[in-house]
N, C-alpha and C positions, 0 to 999 in steps of 0.2 A: 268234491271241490267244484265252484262253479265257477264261470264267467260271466262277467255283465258286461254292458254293453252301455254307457250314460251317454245322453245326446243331450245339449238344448238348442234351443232353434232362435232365443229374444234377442235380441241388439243390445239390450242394457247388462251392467255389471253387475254386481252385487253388493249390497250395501246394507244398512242400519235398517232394521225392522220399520223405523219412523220415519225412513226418506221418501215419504209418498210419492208416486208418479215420478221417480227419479231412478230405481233400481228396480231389479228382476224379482218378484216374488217367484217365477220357476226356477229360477238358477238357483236362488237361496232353498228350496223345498228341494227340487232334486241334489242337489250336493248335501242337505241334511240327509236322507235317504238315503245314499250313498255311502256317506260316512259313519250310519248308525248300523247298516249291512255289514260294512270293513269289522266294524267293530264286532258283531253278532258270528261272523264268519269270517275271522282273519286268516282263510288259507284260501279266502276267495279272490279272483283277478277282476280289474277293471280294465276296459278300453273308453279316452273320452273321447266324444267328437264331439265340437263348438259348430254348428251349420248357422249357427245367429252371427257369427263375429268373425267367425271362416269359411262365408258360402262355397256352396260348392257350385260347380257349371249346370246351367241348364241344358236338356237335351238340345242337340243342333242335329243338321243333316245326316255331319259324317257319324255322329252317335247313334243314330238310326240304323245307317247302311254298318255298322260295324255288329251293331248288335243282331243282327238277323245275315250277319257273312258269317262260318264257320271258321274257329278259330286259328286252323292253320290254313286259311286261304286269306288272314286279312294281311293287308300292308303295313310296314312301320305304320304308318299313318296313321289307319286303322285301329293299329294297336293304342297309342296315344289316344285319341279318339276316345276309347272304351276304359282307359286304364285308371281314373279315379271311381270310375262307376264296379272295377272289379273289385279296388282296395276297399268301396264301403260295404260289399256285398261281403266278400271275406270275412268284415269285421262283423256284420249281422250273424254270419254262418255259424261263425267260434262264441257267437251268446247266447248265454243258457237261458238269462234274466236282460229285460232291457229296460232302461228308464229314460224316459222321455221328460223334456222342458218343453211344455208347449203355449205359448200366451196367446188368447182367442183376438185374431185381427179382425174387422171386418166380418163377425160371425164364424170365420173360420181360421185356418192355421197359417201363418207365417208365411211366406214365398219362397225362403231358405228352406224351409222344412218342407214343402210343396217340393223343391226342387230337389232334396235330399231322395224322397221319395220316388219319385220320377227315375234316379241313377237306381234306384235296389230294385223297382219292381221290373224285372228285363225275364223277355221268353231265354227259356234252356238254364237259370242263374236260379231263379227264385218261384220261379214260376212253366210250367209245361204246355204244350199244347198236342191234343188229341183230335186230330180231322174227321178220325172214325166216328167217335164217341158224340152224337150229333143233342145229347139232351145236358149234357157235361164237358165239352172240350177242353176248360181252362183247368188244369189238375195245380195243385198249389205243391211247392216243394222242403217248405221249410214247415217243418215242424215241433209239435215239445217243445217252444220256447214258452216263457212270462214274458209277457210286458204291466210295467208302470207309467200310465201318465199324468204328469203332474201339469195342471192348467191354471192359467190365471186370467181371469176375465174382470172387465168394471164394473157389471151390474151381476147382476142375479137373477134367477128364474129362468135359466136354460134348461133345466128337466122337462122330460117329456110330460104335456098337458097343465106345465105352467107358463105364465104369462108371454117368454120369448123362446119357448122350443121351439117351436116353429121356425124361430130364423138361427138357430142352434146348428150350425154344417161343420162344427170342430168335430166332435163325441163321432159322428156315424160318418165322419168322411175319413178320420182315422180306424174305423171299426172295419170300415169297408175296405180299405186302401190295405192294410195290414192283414186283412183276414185273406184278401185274395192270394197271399202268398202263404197264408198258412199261418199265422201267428193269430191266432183266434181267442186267445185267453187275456183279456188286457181290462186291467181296473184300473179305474180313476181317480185321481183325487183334484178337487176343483178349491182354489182359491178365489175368491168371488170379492166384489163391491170395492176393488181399486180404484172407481171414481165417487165412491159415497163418502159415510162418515169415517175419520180414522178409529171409532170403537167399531163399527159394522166391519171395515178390512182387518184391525185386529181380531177380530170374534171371528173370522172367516180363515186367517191365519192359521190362528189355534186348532179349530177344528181340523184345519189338514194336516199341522204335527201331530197332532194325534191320532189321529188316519193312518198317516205314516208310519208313526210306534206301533200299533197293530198289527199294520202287515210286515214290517220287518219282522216283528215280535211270531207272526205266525209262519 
């Protein structure tokens, strides 16, 4: 039996396949995924977490000084401080499988989802540090997880050596962000051309339900 772990990060709701620029193609694709998994593996568990529509805090000072105090020298205060940053890291710990909603802003991810990130990557929680170790210090703590991320961008040609990889920092700033803790295994599935034609976002559609049926399927 596993757990998963479904996140999205978009502001918008979910809606009619045809509500162009109105609804979330990642909320709509990771909740199909989700739901075709329940279905595949009914003894499997969910945890959701909405970071588009339920930000979470962004780091502050006292989140700083609480994260590098040792747990039983912090103050109430302290404690507060750090305590939605422990509940999301809990919730990463206990997933086996994790799925992500992530819609490309600005070439890259979300400020909810930026800020989501920021609470789970914390030394001693997710992540270790080695002073000795001078060619390796950063030691990653989480391991043996899946990640899925399901993306939705307006154009197309973000792969590497086409026309806008180059300004592509969603793919490799989550490869990077994630991998530093150890969660190194993560496939994509890209929703493309939300500002083009609606046969080019439906054909783009398709292609990532069918993406989807695959890897559930495998």
């Amino acid at each position: 039996m596993a757990h998963l772990l479904h996140i999205d990060s978009s502001p918008r709701g979910v809606g009619e396949a045809s509500a162009k620029h109105s609804r979330s193609h990642s909320r709509r694709l990771t909740r199909e995924f989700v739901a075709a998994w329940q279905q595949a593996h009914p003894a499997d568990t969910v945890t959701y977490r909405d970071v588009g529509r339920q930000p979470v805090p962004h780091v502050d000072e006292p989140w700083i000084v609480a994260a590098y105090t040792p747990a039983e020298q912090r103050s109430p205060e302290l404690q507060e401080a750090i305590r939605v940053s422990d509940q999301l890291i809990d919730e990463l710990i206990a997933a086996d499988i994790v799925v992500v909603g992530c819609p490309m802003y600005n070439f890259s991810v979300p400020s909810t989802l930026k800020a989501y990130i920021d609470q789970i990557v914390r030394v001693g929680r997710t992540f270790a540090i080695d002073p000795e170790d001078a060619e390796d210090p950063y030691k990653p703590l989480l391991q043996g997880k899946k990640m899925f991320v399901i993306t939705a961008r307006g154009s197309s040609g973000f792969g590497p050596g086409e026309r806008y990889g180059h300004m592509n920092h969603q793919d490799p700033y989550l490869r990077v962000a994630f991998g530093f803790i150890g969660i190194t295994d993560i496939t994509f599935v890209h929703v493309e051309n939300d500002e083009h034609s609606s046969e080019s976002l439906a054909a783009s559609i398709a292609a990532a339900q069918a993406q989807v049926a695959q890897l559930v399927a495998a």
